[in-house]
C-alpha positions as CSV (number, residue, x, y, z in Angstrom):
1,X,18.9,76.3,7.1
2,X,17.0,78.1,9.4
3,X,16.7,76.7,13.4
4,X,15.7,79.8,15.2
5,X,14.7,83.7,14.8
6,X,15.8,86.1,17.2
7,X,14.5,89.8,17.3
8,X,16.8,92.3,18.3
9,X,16.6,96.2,18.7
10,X,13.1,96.2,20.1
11,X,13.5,98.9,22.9
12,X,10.0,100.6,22.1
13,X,8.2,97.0,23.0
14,X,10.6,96.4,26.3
15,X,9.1,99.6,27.2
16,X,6.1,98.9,26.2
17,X,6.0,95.8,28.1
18,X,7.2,97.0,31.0
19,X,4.8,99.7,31.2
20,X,2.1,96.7,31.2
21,X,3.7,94.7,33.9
22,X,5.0,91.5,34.8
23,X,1.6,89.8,34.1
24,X,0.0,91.6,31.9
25,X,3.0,92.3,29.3
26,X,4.0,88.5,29.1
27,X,-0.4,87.4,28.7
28,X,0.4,90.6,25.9
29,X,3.6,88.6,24.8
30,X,2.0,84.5,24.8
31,X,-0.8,85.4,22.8
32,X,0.8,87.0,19.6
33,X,3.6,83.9,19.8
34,X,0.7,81.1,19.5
35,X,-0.6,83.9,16.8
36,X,2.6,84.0,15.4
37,X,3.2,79.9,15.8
38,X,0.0,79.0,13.6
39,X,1.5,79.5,9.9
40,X,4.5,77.5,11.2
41,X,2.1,74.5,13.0
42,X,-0.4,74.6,10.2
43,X,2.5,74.1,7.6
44,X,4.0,70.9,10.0
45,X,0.6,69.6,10.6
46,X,-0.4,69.4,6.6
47,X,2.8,68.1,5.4
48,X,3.7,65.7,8.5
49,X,3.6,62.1,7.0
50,X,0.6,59.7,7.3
51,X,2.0,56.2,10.1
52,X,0.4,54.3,11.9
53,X,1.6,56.5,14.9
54,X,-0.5,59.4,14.4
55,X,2.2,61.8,14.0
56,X,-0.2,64.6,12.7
57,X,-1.8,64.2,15.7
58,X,0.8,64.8,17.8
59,X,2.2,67.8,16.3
60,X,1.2,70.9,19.0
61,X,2.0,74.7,19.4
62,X,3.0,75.5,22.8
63,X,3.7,78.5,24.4
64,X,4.3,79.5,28.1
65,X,5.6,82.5,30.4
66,X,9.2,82.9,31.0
67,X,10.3,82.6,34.8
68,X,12.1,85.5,36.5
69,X,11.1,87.8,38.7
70,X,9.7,91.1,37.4
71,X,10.9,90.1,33.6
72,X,8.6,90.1,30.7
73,X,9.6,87.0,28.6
74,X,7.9,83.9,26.8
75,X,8.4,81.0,24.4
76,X,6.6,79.1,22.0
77,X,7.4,75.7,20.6
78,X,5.7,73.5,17.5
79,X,6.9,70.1,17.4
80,X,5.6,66.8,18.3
81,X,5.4,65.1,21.7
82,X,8.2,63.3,22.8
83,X,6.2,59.9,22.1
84,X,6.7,60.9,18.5
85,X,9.9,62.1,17.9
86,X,11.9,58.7,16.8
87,X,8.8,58.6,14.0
88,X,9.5,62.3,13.3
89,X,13.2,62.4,13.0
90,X,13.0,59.1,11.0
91,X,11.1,61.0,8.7
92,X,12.5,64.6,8.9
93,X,15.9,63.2,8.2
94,X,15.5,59.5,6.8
95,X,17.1,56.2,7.5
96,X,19.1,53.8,5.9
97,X,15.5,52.4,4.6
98,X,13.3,55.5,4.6
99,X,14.1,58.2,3.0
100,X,14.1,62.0,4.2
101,X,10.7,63.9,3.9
102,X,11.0,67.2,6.0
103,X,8.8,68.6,7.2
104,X,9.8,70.7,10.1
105,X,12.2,72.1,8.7
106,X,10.2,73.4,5.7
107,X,7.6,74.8,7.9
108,X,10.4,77.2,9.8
109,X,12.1,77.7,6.7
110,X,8.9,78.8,4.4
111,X,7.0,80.7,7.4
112,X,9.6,82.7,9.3
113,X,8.2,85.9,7.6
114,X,4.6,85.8,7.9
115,X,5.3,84.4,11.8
116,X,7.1,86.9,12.0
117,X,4.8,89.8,10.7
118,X,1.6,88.2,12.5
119,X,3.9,88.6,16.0
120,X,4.5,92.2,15.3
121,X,0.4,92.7,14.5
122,X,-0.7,90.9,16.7
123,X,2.0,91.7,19.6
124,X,0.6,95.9,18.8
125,X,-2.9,94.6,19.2
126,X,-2.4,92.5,22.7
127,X,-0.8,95.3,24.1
128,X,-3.3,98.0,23.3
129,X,-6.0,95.4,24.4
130,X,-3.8,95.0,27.8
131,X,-3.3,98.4,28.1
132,X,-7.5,99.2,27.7
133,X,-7.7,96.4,30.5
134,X,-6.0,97.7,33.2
135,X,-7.1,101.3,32.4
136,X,-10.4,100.1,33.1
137,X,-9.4,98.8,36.5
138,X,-7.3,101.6,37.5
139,X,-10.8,103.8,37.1
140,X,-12.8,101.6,39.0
């Protein structure tokens, strides 16, 4: 079962990034997560059981800046509000009355590849567009 992905060997993009700055490299590095995210939330969000709760509903992508001064780092999260998670594990891994219907876990396990080409895409494209960006203000 797969929980998490981690990328490693990526010193061309820590360059990359760096080159951007702070701000710029991590606007560069939230934008292709939530592009990256979507497969994984769409998957979630289609095969999350119908309650009474409106579990769909609370299924959200979230992504944010990582703190620290002068590093380039974010995160994204798809899951349900914390309102929802005693519905949500009931159903991701049953109870002595219900029984198991993942869902998260089947969208990680069945989207990990495409997430992961749309990050590398769309991380290329964010940080040309960023680049372009402050290009244009460093003329002005």
């Amino acid at each position: 079962m797969l929980s998490s992905m981690e990328m490693k060997g990526l010193k061309e993009l820590d360059k990359a990034l760096a080159g951007l700055g702070a701000a710029a490299g991590s606007r560069a590095l939230v934008a292709a997560l939530k592009d990256a995210a979507e497969p994984v939330y769409d998957h979630m969000k289609a095969n999350a059981p119908e309650d009474s709760g409106d579990l769909k509903q609370g299924i959200k992508k979230r992504a944010k800046k990582g703190k620290g001064k002068g590093k380039t780092s974010a995160s994204v999260s798809v899951g349900t509000h914390r309102s929802h998670w005693p519905i949500a594990m009931a159903a991701e891994f049953g109870t002595g009355q219900q029984k198991a219907k993942p869902f998260i876990r089947l969208a990680l396990e069945k989207n990990w590849q495409k997430s992961a080409s749309i990050f590398a895409y769309a991380l290329k494209k964010r940080i040309q567009q960023q680049a372009k960006r402050l290009a244009k203000q460093a003329i002005k």
